[in-house]
Backbone of each chain as nested JSON, in Angstrom:
{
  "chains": [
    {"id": "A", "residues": [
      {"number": 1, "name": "UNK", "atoms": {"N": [14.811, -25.655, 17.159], "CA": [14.41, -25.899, 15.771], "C": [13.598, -24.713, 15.257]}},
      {"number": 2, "name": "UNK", "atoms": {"N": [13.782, -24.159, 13.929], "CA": [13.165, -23.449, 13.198], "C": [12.149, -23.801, 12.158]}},
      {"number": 3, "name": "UNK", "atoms": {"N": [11.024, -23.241, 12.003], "CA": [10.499, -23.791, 10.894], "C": [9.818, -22.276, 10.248]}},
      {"number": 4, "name": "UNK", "atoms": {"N": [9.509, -21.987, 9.058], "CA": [9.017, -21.034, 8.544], "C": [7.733, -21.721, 7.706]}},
      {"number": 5, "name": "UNK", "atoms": {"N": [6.269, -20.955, 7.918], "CA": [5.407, -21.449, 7.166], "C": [4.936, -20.121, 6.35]}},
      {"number": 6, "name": "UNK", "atoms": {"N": [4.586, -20.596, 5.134], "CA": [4.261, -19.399, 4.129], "C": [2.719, -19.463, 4.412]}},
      {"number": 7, "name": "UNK", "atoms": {"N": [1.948, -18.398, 4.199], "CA": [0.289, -18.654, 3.681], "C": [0.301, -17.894, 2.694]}},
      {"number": 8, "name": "UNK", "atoms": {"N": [-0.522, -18.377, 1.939], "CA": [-1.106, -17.726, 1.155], "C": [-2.623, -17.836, 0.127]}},
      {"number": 9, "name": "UNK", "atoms": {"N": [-2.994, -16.721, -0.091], "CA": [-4.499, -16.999, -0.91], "C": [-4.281, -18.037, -2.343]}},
      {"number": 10, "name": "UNK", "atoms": {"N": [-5.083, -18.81, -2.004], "CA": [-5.072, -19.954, -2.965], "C": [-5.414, -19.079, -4.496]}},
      {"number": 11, "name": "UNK", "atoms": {"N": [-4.722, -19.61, -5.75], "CA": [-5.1, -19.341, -7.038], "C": [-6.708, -19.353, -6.919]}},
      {"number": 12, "name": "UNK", "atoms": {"N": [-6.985, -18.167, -7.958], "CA": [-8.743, -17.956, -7.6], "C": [-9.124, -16.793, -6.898]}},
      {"number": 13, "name": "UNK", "atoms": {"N": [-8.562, -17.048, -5.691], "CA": [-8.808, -16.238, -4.627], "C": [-8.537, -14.817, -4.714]}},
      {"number": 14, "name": "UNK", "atoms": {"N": [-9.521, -13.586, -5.308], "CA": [-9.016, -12.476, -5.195], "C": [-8.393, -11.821, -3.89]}},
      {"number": 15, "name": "UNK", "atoms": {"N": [-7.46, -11.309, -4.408], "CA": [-5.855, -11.0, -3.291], "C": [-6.13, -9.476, -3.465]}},
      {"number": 16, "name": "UNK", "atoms": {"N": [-6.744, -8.215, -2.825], "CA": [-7.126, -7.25, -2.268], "C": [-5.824, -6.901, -2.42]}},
      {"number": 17, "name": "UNK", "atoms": {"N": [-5.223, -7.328, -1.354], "CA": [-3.817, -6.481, -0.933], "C": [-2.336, -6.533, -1.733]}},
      {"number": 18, "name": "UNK", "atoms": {"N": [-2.611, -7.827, -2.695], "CA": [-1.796, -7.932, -3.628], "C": [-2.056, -6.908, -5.397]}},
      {"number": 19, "name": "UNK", "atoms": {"N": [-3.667, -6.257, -5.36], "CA": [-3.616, -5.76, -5.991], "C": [-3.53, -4.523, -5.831]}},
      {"number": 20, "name": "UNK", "atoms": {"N": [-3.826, -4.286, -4.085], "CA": [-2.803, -2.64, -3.855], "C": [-1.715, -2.29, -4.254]}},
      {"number": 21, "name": "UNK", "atoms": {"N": [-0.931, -3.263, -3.984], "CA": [0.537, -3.45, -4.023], "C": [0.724, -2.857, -5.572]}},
      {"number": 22, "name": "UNK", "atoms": {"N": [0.46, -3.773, -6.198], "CA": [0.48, -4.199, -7.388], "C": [0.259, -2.72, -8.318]}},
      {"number": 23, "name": "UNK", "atoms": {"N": [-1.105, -1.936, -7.732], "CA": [-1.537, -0.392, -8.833], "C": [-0.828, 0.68, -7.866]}},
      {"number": 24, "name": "UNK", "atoms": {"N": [0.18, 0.46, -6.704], "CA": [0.7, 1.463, -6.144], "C": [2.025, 1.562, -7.051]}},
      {"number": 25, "name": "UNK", "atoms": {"N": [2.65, 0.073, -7.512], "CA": [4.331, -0.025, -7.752], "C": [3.554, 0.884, -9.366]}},
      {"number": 26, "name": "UNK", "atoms": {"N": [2.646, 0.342, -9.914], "CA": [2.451, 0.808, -11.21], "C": [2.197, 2.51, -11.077]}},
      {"number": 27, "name": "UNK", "atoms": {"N": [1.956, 2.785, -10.266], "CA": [1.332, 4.255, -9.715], "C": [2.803, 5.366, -9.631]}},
      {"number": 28, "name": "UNK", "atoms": {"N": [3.658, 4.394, -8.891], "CA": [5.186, 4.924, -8.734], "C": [6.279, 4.71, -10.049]}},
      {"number": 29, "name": "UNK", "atoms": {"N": [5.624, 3.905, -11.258], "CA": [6.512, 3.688, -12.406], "C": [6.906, 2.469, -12.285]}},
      {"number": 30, "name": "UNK", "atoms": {"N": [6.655, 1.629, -11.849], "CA": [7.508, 0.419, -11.858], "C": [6.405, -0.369, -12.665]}},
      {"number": 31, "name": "UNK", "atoms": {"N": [7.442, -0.354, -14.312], "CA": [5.907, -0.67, -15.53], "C": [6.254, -2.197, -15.954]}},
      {"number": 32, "name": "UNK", "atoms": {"N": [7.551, -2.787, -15.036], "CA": [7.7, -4.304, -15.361], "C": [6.606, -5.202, -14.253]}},
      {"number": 33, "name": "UNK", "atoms": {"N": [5.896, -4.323, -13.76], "CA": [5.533, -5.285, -12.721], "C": [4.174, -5.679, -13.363]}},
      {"number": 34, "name": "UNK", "atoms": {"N": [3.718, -6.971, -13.562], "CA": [2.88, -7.994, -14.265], "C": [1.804, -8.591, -13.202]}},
      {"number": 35, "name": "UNK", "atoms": {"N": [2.213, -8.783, -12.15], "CA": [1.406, -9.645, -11.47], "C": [1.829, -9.357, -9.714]}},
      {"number": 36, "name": "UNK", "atoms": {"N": [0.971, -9.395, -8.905], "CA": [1.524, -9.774, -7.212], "C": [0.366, -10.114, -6.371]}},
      {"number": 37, "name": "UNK", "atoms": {"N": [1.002, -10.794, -5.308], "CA": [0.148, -12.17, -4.635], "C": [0.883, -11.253, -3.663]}},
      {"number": 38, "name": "UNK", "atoms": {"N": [0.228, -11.11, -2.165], "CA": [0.4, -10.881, -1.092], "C": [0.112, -12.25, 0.085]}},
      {"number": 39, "name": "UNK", "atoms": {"N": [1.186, -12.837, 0.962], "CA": [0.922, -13.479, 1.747], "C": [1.469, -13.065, 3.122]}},
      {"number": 40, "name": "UNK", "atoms": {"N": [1.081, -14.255, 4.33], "CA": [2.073, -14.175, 5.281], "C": [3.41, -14.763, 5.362]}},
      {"number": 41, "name": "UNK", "atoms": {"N": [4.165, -15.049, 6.124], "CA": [5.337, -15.569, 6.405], "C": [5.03, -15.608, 8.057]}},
      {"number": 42, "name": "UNK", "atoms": {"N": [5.218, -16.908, 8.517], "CA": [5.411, -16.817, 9.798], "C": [6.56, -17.933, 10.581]}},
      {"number": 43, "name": "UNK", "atoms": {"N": [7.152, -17.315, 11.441], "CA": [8.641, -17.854, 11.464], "C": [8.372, -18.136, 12.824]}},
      {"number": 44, "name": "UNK", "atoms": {"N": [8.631, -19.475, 13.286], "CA": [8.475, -20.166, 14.333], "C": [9.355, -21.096, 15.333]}},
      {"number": 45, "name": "UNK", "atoms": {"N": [9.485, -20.655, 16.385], "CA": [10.715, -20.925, 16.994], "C": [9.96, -21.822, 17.8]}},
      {"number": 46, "name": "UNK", "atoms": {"N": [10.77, -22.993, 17.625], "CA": [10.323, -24.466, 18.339], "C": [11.514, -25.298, 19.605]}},
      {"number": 47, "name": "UNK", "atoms": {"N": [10.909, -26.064, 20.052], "CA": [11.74, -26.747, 20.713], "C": [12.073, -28.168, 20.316]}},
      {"number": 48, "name": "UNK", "atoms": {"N": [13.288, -28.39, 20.529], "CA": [13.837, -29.742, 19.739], "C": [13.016, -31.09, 19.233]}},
      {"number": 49, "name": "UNK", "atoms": {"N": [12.138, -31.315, 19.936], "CA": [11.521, -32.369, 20.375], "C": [9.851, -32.543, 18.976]}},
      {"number": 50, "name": "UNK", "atoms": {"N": [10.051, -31.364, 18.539], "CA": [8.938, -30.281, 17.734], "C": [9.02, -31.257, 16.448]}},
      {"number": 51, "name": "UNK", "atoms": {"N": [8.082, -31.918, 15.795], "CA": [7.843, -32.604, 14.272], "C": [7.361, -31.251, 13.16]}},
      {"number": 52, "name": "UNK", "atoms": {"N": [7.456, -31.573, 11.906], "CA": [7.037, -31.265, 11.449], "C": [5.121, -31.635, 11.389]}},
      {"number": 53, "name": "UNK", "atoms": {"N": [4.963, -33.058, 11.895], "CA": [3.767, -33.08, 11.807], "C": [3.046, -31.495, 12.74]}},
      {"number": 54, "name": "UNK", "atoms": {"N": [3.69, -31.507, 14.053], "CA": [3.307, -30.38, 14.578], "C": [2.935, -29.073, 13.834]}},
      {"number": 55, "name": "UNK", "atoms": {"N": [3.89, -28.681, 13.215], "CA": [3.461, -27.33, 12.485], "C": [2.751, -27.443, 11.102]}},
      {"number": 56, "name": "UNK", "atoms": {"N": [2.326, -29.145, 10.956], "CA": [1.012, -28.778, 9.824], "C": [-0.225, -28.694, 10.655]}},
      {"number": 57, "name": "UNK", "atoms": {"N": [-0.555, -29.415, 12.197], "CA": [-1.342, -29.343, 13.269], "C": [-1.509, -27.968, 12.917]}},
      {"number": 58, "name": "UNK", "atoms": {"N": [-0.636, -26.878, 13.415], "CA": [-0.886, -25.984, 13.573], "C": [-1.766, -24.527, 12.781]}},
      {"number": 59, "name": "UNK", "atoms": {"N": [-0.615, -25.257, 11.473], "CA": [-1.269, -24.722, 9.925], "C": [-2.628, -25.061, 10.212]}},
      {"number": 60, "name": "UNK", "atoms": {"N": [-3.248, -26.422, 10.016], "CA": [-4.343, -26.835, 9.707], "C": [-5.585, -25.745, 10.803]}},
      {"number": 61, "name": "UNK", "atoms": {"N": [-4.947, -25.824, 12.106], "CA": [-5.39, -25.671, 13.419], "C": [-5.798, -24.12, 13.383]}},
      {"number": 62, "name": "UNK", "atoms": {"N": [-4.835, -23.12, 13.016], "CA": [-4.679, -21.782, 13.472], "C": [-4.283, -20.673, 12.648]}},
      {"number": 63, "name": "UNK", "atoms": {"N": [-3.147, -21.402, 11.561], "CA": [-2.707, -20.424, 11.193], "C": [-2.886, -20.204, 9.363]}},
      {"number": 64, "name": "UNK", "atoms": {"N": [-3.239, -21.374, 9.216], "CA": [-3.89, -20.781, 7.509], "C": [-5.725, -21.232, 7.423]}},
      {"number": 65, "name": "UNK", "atoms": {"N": [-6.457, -20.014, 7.102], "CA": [-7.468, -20.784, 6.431], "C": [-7.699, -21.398, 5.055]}},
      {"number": 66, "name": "UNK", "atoms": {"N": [-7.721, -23.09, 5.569], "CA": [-7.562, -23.79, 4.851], "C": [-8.852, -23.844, 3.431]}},
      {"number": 67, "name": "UNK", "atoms": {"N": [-10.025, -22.969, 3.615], "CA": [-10.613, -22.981, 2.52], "C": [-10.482, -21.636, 1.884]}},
      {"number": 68, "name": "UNK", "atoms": {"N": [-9.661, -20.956, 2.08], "CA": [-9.108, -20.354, 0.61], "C": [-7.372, -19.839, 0.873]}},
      {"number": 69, "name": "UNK", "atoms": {"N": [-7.065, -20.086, 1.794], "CA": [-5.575, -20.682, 1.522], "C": [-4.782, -21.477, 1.675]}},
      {"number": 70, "name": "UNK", "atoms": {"N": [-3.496, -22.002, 1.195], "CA": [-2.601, -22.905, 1.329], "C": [-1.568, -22.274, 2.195]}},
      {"number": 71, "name": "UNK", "atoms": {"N": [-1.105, -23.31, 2.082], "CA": [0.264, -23.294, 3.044], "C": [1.683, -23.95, 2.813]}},
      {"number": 72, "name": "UNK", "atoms": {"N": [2.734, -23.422, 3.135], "CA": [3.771, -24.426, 2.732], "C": [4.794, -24.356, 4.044]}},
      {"number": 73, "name": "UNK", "atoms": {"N": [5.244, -25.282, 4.573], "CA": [6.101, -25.434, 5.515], "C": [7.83, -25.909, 5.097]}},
      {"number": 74, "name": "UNK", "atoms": {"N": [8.783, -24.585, 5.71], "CA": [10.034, -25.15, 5.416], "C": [10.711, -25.293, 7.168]}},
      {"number": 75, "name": "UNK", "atoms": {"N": [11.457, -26.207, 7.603], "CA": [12.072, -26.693, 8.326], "C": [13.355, -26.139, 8.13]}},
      {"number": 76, "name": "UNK", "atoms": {"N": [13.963, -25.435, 8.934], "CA": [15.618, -25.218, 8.641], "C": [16.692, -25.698, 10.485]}}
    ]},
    {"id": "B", "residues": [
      {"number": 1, "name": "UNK", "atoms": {"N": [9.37, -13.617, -15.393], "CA": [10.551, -14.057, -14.125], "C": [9.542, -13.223, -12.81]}},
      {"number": 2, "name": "UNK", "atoms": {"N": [10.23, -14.239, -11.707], "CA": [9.249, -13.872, -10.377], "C": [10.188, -13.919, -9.279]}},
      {"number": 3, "name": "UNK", "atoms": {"N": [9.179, -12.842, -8.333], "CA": [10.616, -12.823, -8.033], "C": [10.003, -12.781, -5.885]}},
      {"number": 4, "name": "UNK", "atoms": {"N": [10.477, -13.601, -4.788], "CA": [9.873, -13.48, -3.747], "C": [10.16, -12.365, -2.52]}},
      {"number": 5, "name": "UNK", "atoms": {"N": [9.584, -11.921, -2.305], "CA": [10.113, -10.955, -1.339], "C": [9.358, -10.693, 0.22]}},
      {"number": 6, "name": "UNK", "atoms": {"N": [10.422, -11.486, 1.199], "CA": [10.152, -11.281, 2.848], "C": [10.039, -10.201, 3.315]}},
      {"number": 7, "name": "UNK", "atoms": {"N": [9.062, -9.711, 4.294], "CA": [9.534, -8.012, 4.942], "C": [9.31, -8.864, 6.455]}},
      {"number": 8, "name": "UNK", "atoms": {"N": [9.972, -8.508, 7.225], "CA": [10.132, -8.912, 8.516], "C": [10.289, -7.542, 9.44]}},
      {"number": 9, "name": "UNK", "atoms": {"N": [9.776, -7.666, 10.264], "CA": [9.818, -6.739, 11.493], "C": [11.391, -6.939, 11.808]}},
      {"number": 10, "name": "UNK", "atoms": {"N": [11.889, -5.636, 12.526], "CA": [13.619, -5.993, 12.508], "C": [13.676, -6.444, 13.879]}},
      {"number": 11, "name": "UNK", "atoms": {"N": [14.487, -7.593, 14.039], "CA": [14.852, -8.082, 15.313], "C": [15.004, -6.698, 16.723]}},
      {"number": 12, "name": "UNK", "atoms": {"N": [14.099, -6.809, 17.698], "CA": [13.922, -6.169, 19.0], "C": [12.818, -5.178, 18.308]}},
      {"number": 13, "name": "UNK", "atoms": {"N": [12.247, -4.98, 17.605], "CA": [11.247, -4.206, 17.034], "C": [9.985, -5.162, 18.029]}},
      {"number": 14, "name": "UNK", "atoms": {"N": [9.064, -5.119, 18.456], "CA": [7.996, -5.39, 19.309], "C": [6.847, -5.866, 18.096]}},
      {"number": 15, "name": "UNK", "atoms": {"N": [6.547, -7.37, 17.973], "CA": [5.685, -8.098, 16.906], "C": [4.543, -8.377, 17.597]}},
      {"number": 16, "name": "UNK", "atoms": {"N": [3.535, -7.366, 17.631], "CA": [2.497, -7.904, 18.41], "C": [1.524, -8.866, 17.583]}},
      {"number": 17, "name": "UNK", "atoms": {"N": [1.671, -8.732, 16.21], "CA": [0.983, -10.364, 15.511], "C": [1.525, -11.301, 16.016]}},
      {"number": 18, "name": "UNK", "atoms": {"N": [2.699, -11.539, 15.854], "CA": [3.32, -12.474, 16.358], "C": [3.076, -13.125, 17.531]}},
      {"number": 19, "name": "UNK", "atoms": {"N": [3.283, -11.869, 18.805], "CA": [3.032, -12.482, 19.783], "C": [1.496, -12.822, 19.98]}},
      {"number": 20, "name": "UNK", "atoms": {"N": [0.985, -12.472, 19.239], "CA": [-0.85, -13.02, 19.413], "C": [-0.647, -14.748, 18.833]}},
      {"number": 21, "name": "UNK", "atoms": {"N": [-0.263, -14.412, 17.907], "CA": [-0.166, -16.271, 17.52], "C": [0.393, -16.731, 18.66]}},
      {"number": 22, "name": "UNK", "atoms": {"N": [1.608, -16.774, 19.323], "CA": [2.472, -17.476, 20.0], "C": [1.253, -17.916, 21.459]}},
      {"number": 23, "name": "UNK", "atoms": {"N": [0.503, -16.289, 21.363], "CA": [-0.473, -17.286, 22.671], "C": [-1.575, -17.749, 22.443]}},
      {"number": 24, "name": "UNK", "atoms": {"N": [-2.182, -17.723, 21.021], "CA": [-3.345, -18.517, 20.643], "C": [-2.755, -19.665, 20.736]}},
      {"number": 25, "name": "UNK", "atoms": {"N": [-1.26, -20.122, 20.153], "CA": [-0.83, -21.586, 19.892], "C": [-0.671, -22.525, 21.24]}},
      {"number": 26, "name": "UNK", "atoms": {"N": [-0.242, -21.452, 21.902], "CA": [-0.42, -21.922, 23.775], "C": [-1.396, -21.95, 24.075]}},
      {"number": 27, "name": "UNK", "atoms": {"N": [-2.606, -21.653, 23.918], "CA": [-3.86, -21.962, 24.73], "C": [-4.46, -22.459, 23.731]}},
      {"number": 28, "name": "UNK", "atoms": {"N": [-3.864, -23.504, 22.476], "CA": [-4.503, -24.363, 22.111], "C": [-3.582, -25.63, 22.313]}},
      {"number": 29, "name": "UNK", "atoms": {"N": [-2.469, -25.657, 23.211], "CA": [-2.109, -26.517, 23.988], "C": [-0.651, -27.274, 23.048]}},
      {"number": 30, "name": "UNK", "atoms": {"N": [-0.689, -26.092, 22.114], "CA": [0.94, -26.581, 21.28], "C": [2.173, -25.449, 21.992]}},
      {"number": 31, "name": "UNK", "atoms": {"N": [2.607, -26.805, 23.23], "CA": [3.537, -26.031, 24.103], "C": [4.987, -26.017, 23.638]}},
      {"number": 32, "name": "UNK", "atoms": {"N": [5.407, -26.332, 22.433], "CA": [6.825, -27.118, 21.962], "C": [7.181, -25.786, 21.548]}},
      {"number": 33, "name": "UNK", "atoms": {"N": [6.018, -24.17, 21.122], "CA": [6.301, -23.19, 20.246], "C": [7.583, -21.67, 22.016]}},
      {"number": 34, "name": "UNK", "atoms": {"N": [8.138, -21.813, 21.286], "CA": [9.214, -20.542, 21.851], "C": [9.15, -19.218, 21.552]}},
      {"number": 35, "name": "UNK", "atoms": {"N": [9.036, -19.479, 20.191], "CA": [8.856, -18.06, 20.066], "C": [8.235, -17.676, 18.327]}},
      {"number": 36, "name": "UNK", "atoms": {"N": [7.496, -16.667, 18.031], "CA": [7.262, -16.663, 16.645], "C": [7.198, -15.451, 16.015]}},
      {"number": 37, "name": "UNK", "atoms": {"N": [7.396, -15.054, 15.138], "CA": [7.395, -13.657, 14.366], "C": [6.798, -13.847, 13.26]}},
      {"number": 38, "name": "UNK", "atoms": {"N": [5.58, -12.71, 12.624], "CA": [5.279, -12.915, 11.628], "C": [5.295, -11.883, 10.363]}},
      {"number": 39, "name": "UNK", "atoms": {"N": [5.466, -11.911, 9.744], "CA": [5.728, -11.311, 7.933], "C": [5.024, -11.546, 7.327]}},
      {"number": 40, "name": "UNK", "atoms": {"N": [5.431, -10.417, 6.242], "CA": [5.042, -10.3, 5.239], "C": [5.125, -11.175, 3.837]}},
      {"number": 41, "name": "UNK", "atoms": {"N": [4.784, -11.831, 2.893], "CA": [5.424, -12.308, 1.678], "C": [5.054, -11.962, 0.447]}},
      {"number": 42, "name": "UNK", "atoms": {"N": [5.555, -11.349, -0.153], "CA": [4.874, -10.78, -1.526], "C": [5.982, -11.465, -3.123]}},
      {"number": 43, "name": "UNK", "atoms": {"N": [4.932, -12.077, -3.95], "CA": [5.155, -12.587, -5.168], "C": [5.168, -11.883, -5.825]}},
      {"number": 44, "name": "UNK", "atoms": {"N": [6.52, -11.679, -6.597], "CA": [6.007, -10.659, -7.764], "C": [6.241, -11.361, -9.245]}},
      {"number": 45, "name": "UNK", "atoms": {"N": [5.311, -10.997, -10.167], "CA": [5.719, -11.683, -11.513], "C": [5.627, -10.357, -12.099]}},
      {"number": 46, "name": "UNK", "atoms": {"N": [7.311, -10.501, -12.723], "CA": [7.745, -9.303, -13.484], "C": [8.145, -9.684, -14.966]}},
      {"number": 47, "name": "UNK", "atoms": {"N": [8.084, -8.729, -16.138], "CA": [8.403, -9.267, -17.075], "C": [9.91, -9.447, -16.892]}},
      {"number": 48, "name": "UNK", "atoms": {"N": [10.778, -10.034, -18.247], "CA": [11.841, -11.079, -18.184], "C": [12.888, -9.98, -18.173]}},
      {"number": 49, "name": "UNK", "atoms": {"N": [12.821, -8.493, -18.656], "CA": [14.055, -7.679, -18.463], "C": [13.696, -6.574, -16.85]}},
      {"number": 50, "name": "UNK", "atoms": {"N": [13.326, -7.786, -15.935], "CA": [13.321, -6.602, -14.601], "C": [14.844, -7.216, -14.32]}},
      {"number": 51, "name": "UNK", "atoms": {"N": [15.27, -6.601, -13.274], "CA": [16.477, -6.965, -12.209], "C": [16.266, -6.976, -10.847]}},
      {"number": 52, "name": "UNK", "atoms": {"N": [17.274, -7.631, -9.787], "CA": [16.804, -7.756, -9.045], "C": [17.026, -5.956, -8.515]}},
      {"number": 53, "name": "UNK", "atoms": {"N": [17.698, -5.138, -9.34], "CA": [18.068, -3.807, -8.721], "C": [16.314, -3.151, -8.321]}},
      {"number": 54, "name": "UNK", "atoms": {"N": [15.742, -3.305, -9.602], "CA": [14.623, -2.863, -9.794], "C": [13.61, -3.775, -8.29]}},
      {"number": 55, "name": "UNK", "atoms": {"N": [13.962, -5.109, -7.488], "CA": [12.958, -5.069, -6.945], "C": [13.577, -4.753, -5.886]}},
      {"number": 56, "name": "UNK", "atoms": {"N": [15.087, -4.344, -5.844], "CA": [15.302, -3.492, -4.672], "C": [14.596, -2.555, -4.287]}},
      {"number": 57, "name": "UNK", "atoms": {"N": [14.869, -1.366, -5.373], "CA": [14.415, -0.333, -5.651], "C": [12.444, -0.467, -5.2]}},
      {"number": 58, "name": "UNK", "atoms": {"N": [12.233, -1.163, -5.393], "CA": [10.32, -1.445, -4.739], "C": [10.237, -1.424, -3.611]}},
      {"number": 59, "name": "UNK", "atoms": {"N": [11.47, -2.629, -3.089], "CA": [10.944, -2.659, -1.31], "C": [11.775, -1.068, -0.532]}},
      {"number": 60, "name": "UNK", "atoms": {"N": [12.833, -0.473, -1.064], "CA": [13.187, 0.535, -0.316], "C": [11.913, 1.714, -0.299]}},
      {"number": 61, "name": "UNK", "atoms": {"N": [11.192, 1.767, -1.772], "CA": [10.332, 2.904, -2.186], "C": [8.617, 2.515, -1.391]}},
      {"number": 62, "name": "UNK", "atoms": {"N": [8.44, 1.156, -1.413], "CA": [7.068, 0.763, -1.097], "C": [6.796, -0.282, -0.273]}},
      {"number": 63, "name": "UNK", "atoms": {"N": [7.521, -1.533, -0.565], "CA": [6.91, -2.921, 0.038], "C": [7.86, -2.549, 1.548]}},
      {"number": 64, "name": "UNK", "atoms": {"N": [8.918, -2.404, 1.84], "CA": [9.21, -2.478, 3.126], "C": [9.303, -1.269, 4.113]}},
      {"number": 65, "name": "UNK", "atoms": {"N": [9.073, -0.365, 5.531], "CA": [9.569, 0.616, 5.993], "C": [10.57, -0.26, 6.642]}},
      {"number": 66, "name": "UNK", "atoms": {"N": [11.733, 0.418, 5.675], "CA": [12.842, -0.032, 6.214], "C": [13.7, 0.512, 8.016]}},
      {"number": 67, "name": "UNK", "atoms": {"N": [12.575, 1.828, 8.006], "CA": [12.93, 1.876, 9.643], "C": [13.032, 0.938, 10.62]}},
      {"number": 68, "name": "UNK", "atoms": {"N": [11.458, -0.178, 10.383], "CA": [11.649, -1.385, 11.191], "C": [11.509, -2.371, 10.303]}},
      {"number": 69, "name": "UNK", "atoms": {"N": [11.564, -2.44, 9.52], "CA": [11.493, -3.713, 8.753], "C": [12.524, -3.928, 8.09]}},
      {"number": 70, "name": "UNK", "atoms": {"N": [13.008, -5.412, 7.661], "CA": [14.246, -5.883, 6.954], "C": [13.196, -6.349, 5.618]}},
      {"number": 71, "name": "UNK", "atoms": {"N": [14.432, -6.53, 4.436], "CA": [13.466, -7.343, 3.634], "C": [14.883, -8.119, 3.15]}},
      {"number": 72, "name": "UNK", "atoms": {"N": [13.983, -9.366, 2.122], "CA": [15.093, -10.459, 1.632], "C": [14.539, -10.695, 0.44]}},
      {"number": 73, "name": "UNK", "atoms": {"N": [15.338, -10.783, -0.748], "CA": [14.709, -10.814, -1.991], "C": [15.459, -12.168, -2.848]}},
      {"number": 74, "name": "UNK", "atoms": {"N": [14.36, -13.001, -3.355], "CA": [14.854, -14.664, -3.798], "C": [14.175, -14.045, -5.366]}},
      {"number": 75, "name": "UNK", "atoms": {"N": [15.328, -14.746, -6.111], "CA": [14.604, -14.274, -7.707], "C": [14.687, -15.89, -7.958]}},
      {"number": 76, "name": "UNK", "atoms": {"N": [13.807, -15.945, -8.875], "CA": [13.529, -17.358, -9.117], "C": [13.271, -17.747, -10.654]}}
    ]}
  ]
}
């Protein structure tokens, strides 16, 4: 089983690395760009038996901080 | 319009984030995990006449080194 969990800095939360991003693309010409949020992606290889409750355990547990970011879990 | 974009380490490329999660998650006793890789995710909010050529054109120039990294682009 696969599951992919996103993190990311909760609305509010100044995003450092999303506003690198963000004055480098503007720096290189790219003058449509309005806005960017930088997160993780972390892609997780499970064994059959594996819930989703498990990988919010985990979220909750390890892999997002939950007071200034969220998280979203997809199952594929 | 917004638009999401994955950068992933390229498969056999060596993820040492990754593998740091995979053994924090084991020695916090979530044994069900096999294997995990972790990424990048970047949001972009672009005005309404970008394309997705244009956020090609970003991750080849900035958001991804495409030497080891793949990227995947979801317009939304």
């Amino acid at each position: 089983m696969k599951a992919r969990v996103h993190v990311m800095l909760k609305n509010g939360v100044l995003d450092p690395q999303g506003e690198a991003v963000r004055h480098a693309l503007g720096a290189m010409g790219f003058d449509k760009v309005e806005g960017v949020r930088q997160g993780k992606v972390i892609d997780l290889e499970l064994s059959d038996d594996a819930t989703e409750a498990d990988v919010r355990d985990m979220c909750e547990k390890l892999l997002a901080n939950t007071v200034i970011e969220s998280y979203e879990i997809e199952l594929a």
